[in-house]
ZAROTI-972296 format. One record per residue (C-alpha): x, z, y; residue in one letter. Coordinates in steps of 0.05 Angstrom, whole numbers, padded with zeros to 5 digits, always signed. Example, Ala and Ser with C-alpha at 12.3 -4.5 7.8 and 13.67 -1.06 7.14 Angstrom:
% residues 2
+00246+00156-00090A;+00273+00143-00021S;
***
This chain:
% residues 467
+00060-00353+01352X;-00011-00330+01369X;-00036-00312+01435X;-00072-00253+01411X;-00004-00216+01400X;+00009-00230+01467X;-00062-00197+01501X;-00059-00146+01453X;+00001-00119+01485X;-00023-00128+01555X;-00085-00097+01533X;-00054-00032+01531X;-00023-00026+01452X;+00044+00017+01457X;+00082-00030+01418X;+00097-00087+01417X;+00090-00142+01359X;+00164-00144+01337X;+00166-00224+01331X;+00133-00223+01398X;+00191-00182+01419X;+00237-00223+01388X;+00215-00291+01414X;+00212-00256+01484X;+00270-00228+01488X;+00314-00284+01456X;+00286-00335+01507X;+00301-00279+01567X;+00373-00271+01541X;+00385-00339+01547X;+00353-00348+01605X;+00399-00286+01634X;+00454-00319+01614X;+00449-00373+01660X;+00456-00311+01720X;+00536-00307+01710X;+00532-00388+01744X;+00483-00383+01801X;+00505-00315+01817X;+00507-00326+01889X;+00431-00324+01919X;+00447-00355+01994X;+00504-00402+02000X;+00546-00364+02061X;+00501-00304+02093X;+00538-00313+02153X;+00510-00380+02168X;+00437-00344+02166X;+00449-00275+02194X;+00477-00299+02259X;+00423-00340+02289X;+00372-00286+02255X;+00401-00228+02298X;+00415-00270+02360X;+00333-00266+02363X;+00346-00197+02379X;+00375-00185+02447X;+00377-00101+02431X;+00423-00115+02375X;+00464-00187+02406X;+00473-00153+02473X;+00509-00089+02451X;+00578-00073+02476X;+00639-00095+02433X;+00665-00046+02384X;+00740-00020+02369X;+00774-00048+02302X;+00786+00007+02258X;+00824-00002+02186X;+00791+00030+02121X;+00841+00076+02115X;+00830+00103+02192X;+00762+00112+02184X;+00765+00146+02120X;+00817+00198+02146X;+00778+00212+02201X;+00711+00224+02164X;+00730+00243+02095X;+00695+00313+02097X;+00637+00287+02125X;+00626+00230+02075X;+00638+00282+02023X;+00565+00306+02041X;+00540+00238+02046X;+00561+00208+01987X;+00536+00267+01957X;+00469+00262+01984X;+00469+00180+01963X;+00477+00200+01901X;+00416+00248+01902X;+00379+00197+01924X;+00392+00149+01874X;+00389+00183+01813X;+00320+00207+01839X;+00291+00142+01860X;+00328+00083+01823X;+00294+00097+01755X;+00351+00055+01714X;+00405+00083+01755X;+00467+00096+01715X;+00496+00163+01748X;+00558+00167+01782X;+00618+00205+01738X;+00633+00269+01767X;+00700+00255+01757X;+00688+00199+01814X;+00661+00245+01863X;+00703+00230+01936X;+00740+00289+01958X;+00779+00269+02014X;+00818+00336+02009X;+00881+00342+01972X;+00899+00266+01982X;+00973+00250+01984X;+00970+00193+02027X;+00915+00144+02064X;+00934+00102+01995X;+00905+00151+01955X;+00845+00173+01997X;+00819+00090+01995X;+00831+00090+01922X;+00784+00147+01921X;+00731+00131+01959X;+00727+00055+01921X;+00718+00088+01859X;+00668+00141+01893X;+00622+00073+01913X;+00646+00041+01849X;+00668-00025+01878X;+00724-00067+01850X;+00791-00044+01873X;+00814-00114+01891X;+00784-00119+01939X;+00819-00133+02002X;+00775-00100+02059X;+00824-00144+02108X;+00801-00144+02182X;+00770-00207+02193X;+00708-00247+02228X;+00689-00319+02195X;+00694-00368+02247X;+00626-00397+02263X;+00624-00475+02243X;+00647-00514+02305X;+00661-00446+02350X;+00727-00458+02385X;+00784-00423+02354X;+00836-00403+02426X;+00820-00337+02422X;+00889-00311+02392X;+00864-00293+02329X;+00918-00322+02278X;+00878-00355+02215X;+00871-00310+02157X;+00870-00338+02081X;+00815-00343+02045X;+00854-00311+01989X;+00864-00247+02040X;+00788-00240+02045X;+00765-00245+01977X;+00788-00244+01899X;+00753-00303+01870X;+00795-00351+01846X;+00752-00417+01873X;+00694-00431+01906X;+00678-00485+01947X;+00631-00449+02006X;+00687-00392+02010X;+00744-00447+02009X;+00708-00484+02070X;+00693-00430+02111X;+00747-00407+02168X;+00770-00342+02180X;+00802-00301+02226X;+00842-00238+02230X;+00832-00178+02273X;+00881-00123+02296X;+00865-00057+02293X;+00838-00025+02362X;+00817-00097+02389X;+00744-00106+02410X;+00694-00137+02385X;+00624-00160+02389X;+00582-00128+02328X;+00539-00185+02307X;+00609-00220+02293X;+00623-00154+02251X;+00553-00153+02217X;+00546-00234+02207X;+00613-00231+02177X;+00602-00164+02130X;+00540-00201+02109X;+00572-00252+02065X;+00633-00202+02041X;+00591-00174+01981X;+00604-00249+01949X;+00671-00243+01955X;+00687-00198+01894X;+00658-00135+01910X;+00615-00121+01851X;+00666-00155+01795X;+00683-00132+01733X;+00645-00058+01741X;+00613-00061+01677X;+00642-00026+01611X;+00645-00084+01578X;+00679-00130+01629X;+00748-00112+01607X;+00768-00078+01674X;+00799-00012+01683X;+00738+00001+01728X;+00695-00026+01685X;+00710+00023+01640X;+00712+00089+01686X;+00649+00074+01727X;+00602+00094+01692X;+00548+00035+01696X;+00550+00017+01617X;+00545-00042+01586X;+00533-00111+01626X;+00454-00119+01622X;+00445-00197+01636X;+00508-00249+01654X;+00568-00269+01613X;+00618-00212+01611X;+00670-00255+01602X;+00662-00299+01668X;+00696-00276+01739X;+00636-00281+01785X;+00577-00282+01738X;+00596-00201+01737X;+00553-00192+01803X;+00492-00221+01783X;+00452-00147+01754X;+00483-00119+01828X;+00441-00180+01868X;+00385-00191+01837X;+00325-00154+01829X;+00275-00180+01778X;+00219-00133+01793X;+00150-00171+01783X;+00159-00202+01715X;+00102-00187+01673X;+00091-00127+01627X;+00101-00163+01565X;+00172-00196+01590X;+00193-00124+01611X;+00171-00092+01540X;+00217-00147+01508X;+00264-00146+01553X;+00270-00078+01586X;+00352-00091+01598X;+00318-00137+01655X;+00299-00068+01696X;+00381-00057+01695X;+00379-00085+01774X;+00414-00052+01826X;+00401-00088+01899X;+00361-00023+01917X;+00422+00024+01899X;+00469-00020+01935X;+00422-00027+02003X;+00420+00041+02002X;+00485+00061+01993X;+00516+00015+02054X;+00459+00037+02092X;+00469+00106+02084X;+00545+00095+02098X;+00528+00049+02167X;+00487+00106+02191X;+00538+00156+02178X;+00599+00106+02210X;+00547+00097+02275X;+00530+00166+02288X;+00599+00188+02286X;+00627+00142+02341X;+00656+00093+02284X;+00623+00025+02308X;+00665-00024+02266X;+00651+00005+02204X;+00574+00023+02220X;+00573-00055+02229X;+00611-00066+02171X;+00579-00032+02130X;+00507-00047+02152X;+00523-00130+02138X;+00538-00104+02062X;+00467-00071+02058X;+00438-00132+02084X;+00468-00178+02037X;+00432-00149+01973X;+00361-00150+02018X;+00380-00215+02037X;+00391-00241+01965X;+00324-00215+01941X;+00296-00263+01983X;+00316-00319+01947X;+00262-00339+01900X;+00310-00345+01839X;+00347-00281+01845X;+00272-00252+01840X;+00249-00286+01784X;+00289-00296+01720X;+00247-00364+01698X;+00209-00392+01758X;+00158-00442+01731X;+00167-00427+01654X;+00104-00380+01640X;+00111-00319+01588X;+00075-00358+01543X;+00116-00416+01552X;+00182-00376+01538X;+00157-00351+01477X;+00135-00420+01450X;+00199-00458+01467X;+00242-00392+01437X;+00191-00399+01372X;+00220-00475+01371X;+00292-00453+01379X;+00285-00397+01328X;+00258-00451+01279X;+00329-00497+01291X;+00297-00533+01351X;+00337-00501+01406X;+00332-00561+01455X;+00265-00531+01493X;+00302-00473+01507X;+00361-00503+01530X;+00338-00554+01568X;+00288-00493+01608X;+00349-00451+01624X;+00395-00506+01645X;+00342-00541+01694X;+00325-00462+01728X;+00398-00459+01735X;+00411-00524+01763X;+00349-00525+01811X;+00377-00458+01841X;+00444-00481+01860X;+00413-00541+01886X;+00366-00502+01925X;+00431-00458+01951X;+00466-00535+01963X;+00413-00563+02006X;+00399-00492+02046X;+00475-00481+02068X;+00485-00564+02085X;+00423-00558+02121X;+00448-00497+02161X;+00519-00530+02179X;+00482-00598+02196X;+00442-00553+02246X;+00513-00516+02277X;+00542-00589+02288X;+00471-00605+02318X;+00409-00562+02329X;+00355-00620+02336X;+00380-00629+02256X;+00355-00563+02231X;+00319-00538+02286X;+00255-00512+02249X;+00302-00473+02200X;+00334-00447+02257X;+00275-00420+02284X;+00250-00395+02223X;+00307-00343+02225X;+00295-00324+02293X;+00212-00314+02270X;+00193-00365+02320X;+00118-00364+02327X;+00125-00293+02287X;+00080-00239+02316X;+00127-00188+02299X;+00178-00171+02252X;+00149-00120+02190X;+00177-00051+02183X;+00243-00030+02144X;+00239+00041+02096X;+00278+00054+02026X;+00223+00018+01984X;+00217-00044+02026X;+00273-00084+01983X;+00223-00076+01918X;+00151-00069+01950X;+00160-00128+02001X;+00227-00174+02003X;+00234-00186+01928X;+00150-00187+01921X;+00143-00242+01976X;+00206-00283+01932X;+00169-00278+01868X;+00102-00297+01894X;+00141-00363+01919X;+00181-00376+01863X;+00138-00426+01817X;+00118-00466+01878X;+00192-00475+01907X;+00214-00499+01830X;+00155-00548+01839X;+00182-00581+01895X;+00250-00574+01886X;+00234-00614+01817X;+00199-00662+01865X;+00242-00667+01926X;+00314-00671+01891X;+00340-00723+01865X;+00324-00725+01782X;+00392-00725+01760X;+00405-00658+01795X;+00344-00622+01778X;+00301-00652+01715X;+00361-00675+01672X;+00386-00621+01628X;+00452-00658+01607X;+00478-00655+01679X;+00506-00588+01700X;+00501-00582+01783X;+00547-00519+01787X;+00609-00557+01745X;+00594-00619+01794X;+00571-00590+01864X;+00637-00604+01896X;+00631-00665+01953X;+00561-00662+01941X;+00516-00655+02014X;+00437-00657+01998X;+00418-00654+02068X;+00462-00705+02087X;+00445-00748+02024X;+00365-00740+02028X;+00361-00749+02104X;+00403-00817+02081X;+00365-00833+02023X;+00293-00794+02022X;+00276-00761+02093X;+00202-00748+02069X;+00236-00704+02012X;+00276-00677+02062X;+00227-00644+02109X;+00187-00623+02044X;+00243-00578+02026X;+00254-00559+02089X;+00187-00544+02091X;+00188-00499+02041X;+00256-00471+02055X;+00235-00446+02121X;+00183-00385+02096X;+00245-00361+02052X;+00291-00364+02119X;+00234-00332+02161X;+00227-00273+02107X;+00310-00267+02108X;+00311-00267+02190X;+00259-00219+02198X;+00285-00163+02143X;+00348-00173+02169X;+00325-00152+02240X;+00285-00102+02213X;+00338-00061+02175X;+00377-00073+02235X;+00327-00041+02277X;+00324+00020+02228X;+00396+00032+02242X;+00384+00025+02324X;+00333+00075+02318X;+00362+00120+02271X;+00429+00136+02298X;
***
């Protein structure tokens, strides 16, 4: 494989080489593939968005909001969301350049609907999220908080539709009636991590869903079809600063749709808010922060931190030739470095809500702690900013994850970290073991935590100012 193929494309000629393309975009594929394990980019938002919006007394300090089902809201506002929706779509289809239009057959028309049943069913499939969802009333318990406030325990099972996962199977939550109050960063820290719990499953065509098939999104573009969770992974991440050579082999990797999503649940939070329905302008705004929160994990905004274009073609030339062990061993380490990465950020976070002094710089890296100010929030901040900052940081975070984790977990291809991550604690292991590799990470897990604090406040702030 010759490097001039390679600056001839970015040179400016229209096409490109097809054995460039194929070495590209057979190295990309498999590299994709690897999305449908780590398709989770923060391990538990709700550990991260509640000390982040704490920092900001004109959110933490607002009165509590009334409880209000789904179904209420909906009947209350389905005309009104007809316009809206309407409207989101607009916007979409004119500024999502991959977007895959909604069917008009989907279109939510609250009118005509026999029963609150029926009006739900249609506005899931007007949002095209998975109908199994639950949408239960609930607030996760805060590690440690004290749990006397009459709330009965709700089951994990009642909150989302995976079948198992360890972070979601550790966390406690708890149910709320309808027309209780409320404080809204409970609502908004809890909404945050909901999008993980099955909402974007089995949407695409080829996922073998009755959805899937109705929807309208097409074909999966990156992930195993065939895995549960891995379906997310083209809804929560946002690979938009590859190079133009990795996009012209791969252009199924511009198939992303965080921006659609933020959007969407913004749109719908602003709506909720300026019609007097609190719990759902909450709700709703913790969804749209989830998918800006993902993008800024490094690894949900890069598809191969580390590995350079060049280097992907090379090791794909090796596989193509009956030497796939380059390739392999490059996807599995990316893949096992970013769960890692997820492993050591959420045990750090739950070290720090037993005991502050234990995490206390990644605390206050949320709450932008010796921050000037937090940036700005408008409809092309996800792409321009969040996921450009997460890319820009990507090779050096693989670099010292690779450095600060132990070598069996992150530079041995034959050991898979998502089949083995259960019982496993890095914090607690490397403050044991390593504390100098420790505070390394932490180091450089505490400009990824300020970024996710301060959009988080800023799309907040948006919503303050806009309803």
């Amino acid at each position: 494989m010759k490097l001039a193929a390679v600056s001839t494309f970015v040179a400016g000629v229209p096409a490109v080489p097809g054995i460039v393309r194929s070495f590209a975009r057979g190295v990309l594929i498999a590299a994709c593939s690897l999305c449908a394990a780590p398709a989770f980019a923060w391990s538990n938002h709700a550990l991260a968005t509640a000390p982040a919006l704490e920092a900001m007394p004109e959110f933490a300090g607002l009165a509590p909001v009334k409880v209000e089902s789904l179904e209420s809201f909906l009947a209350a506002q389905g005309a009104g969301l007809e316009k809206v929706l309407d409207e989101q779509e607009r916007w979409a289809r004119e500024h999502v350049a991959t977007y895959p239009p909604r069917p008009e057959a989907l279109r939510f028309v609250a009118a005509g609907a026999a029963d609150a049943v029926e009006l739900r069913r249609r506005f899931v499939a007007a949002v095209r999220i998975s109908p199994e969802m639950p949408l239960s009333l609930f607030l996760q318990r805060k590690p440690g908080a004290p749990v006397d406030d009459g709330r009965a325990p709700l089951p994990a099972r009642e909150a989302t539709t995976l079948p198992r996962d360890t972070a979601i199977e550790a966390v406690k939550f708890a149910a709320l009636r309808e027309g209780e109050q409320v404080a809204p960063i409970d609502v908004v820290a809890s909404a945050s991590d909901e999008p993980d719990y099955g909402l974007d499953l089995g949407l695409w065509e080829d996922n073998g869903t009755a959805q899937g098939r109705a929807y309208g999104f097409g074909k999966q573009p990156f992930g195993n079809p065939a895995l549960d969770f891995g379906t997310q992974a083209p809804f929560h991440m946002g690979f938009y600063h590859e190079s133009r050579i990795v996009y012209a082999a791969a252009g199924f990797l511009k198939r992303t749709y965080p921006e659609y999503r933020v959007h969407l649940w913004k749109t719908l939070a602003l709506h909720a808010l300026r019609s007097g329905h609190d719990y759902w302008g909450w709700r709703f705004a913790g969804w749209a922060m989830h998918y800006l929160q993902d993008l800024t994990q490094p690894y949900h905004a890069r598809v191969l931190p580390d590995v350079s274009t060049v280097r992907m073609l090379w090791i794909n030339t090796l596989h193509l030739a009956g030497w796939p062990d380059a390739r392999n061993r490059a996807v599995t380490l990316v893949s096992n470095r970013h769960l890692a990465f997820e492993n050591f950020q959420r045990t750090a976070l739950l070290a720090g809500y037993r005991e502050r002094s234990r995490a206390a710089a990644l605390f206050d890296a949320l709450a932008g702690a010796g921050a000037a100010s937090d940036p700005q929030y408008d409809d092309g901040t996800a792409r321009a900013a969040v996921s450009l900052r997460a890319a820009g940081a990507a090779d050096a975070l693989d670099r010292t994850i690779a450095a600060s984790l132990p070598a069996r977990y992150v530079s041995d291809p034959s050991f898979e970290f998502g089949a083995s991550e259960r019982g496993i604690d890095l914090f607690a292991s490397l403050s044991r073991d390593d504390p100098a590799a420790r505070d390394a990470l932490s180091r450089a897990l505490a400009p990824r935590l300020a970024d996710y604090g301060a959009y988080t406040r800023a799309l907040v702030r948006s919503l303050l100012t806009a309803r």
